[in-house]
N, C-alpha and C positions, 0 to 999 in steps of 0.2 A: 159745852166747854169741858176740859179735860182737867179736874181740879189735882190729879197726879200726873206731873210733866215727864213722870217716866215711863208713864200707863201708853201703849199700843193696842186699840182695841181690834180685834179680828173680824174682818168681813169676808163671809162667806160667802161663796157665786159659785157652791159646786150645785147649785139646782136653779142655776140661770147660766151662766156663762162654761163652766163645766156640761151642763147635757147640750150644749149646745156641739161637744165634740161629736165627729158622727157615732154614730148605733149607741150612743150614753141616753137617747128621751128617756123619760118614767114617766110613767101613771101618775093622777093626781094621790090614788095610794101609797104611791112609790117614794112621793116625793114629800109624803106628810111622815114617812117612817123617818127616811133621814134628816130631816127638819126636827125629829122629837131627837134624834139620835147629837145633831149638832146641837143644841140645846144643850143638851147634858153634858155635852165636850166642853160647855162653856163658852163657842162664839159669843161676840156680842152683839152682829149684823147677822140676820138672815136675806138674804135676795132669795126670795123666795120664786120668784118667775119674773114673767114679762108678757104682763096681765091682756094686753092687746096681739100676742102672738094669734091666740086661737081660745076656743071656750073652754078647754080643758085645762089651759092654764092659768087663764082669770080662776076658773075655779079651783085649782089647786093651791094659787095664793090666797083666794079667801078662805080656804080651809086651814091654811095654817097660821093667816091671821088671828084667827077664832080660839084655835083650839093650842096652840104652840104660843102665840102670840102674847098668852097669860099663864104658861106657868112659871114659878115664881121657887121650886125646887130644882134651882141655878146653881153653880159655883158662885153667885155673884147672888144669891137672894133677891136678883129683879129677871123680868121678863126679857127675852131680847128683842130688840129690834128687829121687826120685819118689815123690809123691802122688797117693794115692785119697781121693775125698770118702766120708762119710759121714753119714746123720744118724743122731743121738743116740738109736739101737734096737742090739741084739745083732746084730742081724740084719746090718744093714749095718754094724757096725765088722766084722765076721768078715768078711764079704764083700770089705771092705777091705784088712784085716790080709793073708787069704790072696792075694789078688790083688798088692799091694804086697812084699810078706816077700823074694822074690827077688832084689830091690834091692840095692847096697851100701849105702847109706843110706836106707833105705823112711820115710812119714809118711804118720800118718792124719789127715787133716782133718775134724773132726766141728763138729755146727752145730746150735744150736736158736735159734726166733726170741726173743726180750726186748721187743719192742712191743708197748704196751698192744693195740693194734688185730690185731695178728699172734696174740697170745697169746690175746684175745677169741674174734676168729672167726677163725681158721684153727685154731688148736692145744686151744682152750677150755682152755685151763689157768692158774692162779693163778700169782702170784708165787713163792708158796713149793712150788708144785711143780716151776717151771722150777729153780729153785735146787737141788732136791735129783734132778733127772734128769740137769744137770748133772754134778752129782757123782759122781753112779753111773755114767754112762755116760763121765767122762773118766778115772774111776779103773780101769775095764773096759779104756778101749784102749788106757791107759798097762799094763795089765798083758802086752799083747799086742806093745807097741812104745814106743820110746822116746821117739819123738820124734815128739810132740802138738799139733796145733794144733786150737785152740774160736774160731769164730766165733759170735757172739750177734748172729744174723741181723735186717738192720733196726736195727740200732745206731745211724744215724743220727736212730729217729723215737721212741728207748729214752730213758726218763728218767736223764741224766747218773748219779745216786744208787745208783738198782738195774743200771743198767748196771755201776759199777765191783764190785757187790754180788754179781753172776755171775761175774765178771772174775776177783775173788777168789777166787771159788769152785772154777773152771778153775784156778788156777795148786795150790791147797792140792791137789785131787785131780793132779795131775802134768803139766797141760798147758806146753809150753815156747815157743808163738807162741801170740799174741793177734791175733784179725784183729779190726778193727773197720767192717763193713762199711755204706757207704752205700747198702743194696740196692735203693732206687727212686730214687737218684741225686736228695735230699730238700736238703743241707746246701748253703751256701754256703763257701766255703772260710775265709774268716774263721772260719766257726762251727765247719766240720769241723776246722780245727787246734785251735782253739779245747777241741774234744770229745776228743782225741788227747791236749793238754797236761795235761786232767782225769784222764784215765785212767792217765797215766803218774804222776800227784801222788796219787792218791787210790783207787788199788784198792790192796787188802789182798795183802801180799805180793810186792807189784812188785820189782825187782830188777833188774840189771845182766845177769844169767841170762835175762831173758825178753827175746824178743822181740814188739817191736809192731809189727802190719803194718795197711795199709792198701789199700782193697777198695772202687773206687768207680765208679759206674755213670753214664749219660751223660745222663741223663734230663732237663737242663737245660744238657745240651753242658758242663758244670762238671767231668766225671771228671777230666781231667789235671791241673787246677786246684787242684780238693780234695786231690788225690794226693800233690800237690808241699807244698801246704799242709800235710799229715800231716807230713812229710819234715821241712816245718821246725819241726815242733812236736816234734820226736823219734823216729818210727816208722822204722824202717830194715827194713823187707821194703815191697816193694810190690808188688799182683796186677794182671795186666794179660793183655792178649791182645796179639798182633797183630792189625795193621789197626783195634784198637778192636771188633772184633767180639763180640758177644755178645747176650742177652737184653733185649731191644727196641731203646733207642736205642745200645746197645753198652756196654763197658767202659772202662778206660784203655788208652789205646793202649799198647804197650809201648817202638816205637820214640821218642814225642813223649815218654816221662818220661826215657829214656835220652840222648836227644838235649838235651834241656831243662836235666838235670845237665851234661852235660858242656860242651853254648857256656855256659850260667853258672854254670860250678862257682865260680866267684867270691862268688856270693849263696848258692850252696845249701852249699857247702864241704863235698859228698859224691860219690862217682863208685859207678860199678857194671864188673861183670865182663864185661859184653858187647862184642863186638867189633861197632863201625859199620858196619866198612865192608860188615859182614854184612846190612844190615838193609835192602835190596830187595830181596836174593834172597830171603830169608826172605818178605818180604810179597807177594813174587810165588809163592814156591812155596805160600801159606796162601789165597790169590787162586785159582789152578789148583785145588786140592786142595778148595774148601768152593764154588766155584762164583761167590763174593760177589764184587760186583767194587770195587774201590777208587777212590772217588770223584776225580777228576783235581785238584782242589783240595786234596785231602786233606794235611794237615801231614806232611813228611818224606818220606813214597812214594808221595804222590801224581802222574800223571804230568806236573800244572806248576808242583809245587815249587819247581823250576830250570827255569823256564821266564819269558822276558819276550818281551812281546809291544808293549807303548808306547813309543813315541819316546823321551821322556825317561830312559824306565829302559834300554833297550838302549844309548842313549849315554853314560850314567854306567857299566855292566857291563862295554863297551869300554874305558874310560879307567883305568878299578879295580874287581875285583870285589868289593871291601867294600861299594860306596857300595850295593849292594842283595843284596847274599847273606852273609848270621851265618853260613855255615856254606855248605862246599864242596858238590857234589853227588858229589864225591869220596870224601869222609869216611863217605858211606852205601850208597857203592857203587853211587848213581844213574848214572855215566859222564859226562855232559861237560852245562856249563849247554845250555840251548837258547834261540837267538834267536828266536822264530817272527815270518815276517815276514806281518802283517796289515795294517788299513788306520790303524792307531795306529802302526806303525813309521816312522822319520824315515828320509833321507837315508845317519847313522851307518852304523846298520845295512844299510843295504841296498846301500853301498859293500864293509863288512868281506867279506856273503854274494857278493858279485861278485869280490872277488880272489879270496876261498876258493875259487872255479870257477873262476877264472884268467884272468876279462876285468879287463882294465884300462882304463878310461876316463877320460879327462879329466871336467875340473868339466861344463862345456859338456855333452860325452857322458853324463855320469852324470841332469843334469838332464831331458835328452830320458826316459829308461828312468824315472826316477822318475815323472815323467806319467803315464807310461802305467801303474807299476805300482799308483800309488793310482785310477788308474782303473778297473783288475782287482779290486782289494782291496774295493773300493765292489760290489763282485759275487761275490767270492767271500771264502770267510773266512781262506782262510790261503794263504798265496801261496809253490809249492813251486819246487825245481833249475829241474823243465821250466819252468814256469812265465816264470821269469826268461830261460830262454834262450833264449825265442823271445821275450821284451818287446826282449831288445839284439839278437835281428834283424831287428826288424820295418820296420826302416829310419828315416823322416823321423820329426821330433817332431810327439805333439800340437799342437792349437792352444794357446796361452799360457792361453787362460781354462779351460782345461780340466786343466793342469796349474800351474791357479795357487791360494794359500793358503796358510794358515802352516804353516811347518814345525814337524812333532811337536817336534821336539828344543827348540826356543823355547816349546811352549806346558807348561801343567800339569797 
C-alpha cells in the first residue's frame, strides 16, 4: 500500500524490457553494475531479468538479488525491490521465485496477453481460459511470494469490460500491482488515462491495497505522454527504462517522467524517489554499458538539452536563464548550459565567449572579429576557443559587405 497518495514509485525494466532492444544484451556483470548504479538513482522497482530466458539471466537476477537486493544506502534508507518477469507457466514462476527469493523484498511479475488478436493468434486461447490460467497461475506465485504483480499483456487493444474481468481476477487470486500495459504503444493519452480511470472504478475488488502501474511503449513517440496521463487518472507505479530504450521504438524514458513531475509538480501534485541530479550519469553509464547511443536531441540527457545555439536564444540565456531553460542542467547533473557558437549566434554571445578567454574588445574591435566569425560559420558548423583566437588575430577587418546583415539577436 502507498501510505503517500502522491508518492509514484519508479519501476525500472532498463535490464528486462530495455535489453530487450536489439544489440542493448549485457552480461550478468553488466547488468549488476547498473542495477548498483539504479540503486543509488533511487528506483524503487528493479526488473532485474526474465529468469527463464536462459542461464545467464537466472543468474544475473540472482546476483543482484543477493547483492543489490540489500543495500540499504538508498535515497529512501530501504532496499529496492527486485523483480523477475515471468509468464503465466510453473515453469517460469519457479524460475522466478528461485532466482528473486535472495532479495529483501523479492517480486514476481507474471503476464498473460487479454487481446482479442493476441489471444487469437499468438496464445489460441478463449476468454474463459485466459481467466482461469489467470487464476491458477497468480494463486501458484503468490504461494511462492508476496508480493505479485499481473500484467494483462496488450491492455491497451483489450476490451475495457473483460479487461477489468482478468483484473479482478489477479487481485481475488493474490496479485498486489496491476500493470496496465500499452504493449504496441496503440492509446493516445486521453484514451489511456481514460482506460486507467475504468479500471480503477470498475474491476472487482479494487482497493486502496492495490497498486496500479503503468507500462507504455513508444510506438507513436506517445509513451511519456500516455504515462503521465495514467499518473493523472490514478496509477502511482510507472515502468520505464533509461534512455527510453527498449523493444522497437522504445519505452518511457525514466528520466522525462521523473523530470516532468518534478518542473510541474504543480499540475501532477506527485513526486518520486529519485535523485536528479543522478540522472546523466546514469544515462551515460546505460549509453557505455548497451552500446545505444543517445540521440543529441534527446529530452533531458540528450547532449543539447542545455545547449543554444541561435542569436536570439543565447542573448535571452545571458540576460536570465529562465527566458529559455524549465530546468537547470544542474539539477540532472548535466554540468553547465552550453553556448555553441555557429553561424545563428549574434554579437551577445560571441562577446560573453571572448571575455571568458580574456580578450577584451571594444564595440569597434568586437565588430571587426564578428565578420570574420560569421564568415567561418558559413563554412564550418561550430566555431571553437582556437577558432576565435586566431579570428582576434588576424589583424585588419573584413570588407563591410562581407561583414554586413542583420543581427541574430534582432531577428526571429
Amino acid at each position: 500500500m502507498l501510505s503517500d497518495v502522491g508518492y509514484v514509485r519508479i519501476f525500472d525494466t532498463t535490464l528486462r524490457d530495455g535489453e530487450q532492444s536489439p544489440g542493448a544484451s549485457m552480461t550478468s556483470r553488466d547488468k549488476l553494475r547498473v542495477a548498483h548504479g539504479l540503486t543509488t538513482l533511487g528506483v524503487d522497482v528493479i526488473e532485474a531479468g526474465f529468469p527463464a530466458a536462459s542461464p545467464d539471466d537466472w543468474q544475473a537476477v540472482q546476483g543482484i538479488a543477493q547483492e543489490v537486493g540489500h543495500r540499504r544506502d538508498t535515497p529512501a534508507g530501504t532496499p529496492p525491490i527486485v523483480c523477475g518477469l515471468a509468464r503465466a507457466t510453473p515453469g517460469d514462476l519457479e524460475a522466478a521465485w528461485t532466482a528473486v527469493q535472495a532479495a529483501a523484498r523479492p517480486r514476481i511479475h507474471t503476464f498473460l496477453a487479454t487481446s482479442e488478436i493476441h489471444m487469437r493468434h499468438k496464445l489460441g486461447m478463449s476468454r474463459a481460459e485466459v481467466r482461469e490460467r489467470v487464476a491458477r497461475m497468480v494463486t501458484h506465485a503468490r504461494t511462492r511470494c508476496e508480493d505479485i504483480e499481473f500484467s494483462p499483456e496488450d491492455a491497451g487493444r483489450t476490451d475495457p469490460e473483460f479487461l477489468c474481468e482478468v483484473l479482478g481476477v489477479a487481485i481475488a487470486a493474490g496479485a498486489t500491482t496491476l500493470n496496465i500495459p500499452d504493449t504496441v504503444g496503440y492509446r493516445t493519452p486521453g484514451e489511456y488515462g481514460a482506460l486507467i480511470a475504468e479500471v480503477r472504478a470498475h474491476t472487482p475488488g479494487m482497493s486502496d491495497e492495490i497498486v496500479i502501474s503503468v507500462h507504455c511503449h513508444d510506438d507513436l513517440g506517445l509513451a511519456t505522454a500516455n504515462s503521465l496521463a495514467g499518473i493523472e487518472a490514478g496509477a502511482r507505479q510507472v515502468e520505464v527504462t533509461v534512455n527510453g530504450i527498449g523493444e522497437r521504438a522504445g519505452n518511457t524514458a525514466l528520466e522525462e517522467v521523473v523530470m516532468a513531475l518534478r518542473v510541474r509538480e504543480q499540475v501532477y501534485g506527485c513526486r518520486t524517489g529519485v535523485d536528479p541530479s543522478r540522472l546523466s550519469e546514469m544515462s551515460d553509464l546505460v549509453r557505455h554499458t548497451t552500446g545505444l547511443p543517445v540521440a543529441p536531441n534527446k529530452a533531458i540527457v540528450g547532449a543539447n538539452a542545455f545547449a543554444h545555439e541561435a542569436g536570439i536564444h543565447q542573448d535571452g540565456m545571458l540576460k536570465h536563464a529562465e527566458t529559455y531553460e524549465i530546468m537547470r542542467p544542474q539539477s540532472v547533473g548535466a554540468g553547465a548550459t552550453r553556448l555553441v557558437l555557429g553561424k545563428h549566434s549574434g554579437r551577445h554571445a560571441l562577446r560573453a565567449r571572448l571575455v571568458a578567454m580574456g580578450h577584451s574588445l571594444s564595440d569597434a574591435g568586437l565588430d571587426h572579429v564578428f565578420g570574420r566569425f560569421k564568415a567561418l560559420a558559413d563554412r564550418k558548423k561550430v566555431i571553437d576557443d582556437e577558432d576565435l583566437t586566431r579570428l582576434v588575430a588576424e589583424g585588419p577587418p573584413l570588407p563591410a559587405a562581407t561583414a554586413s546583415g542583420p543581427r541574430p539577436e534582432a531577428s526571429a
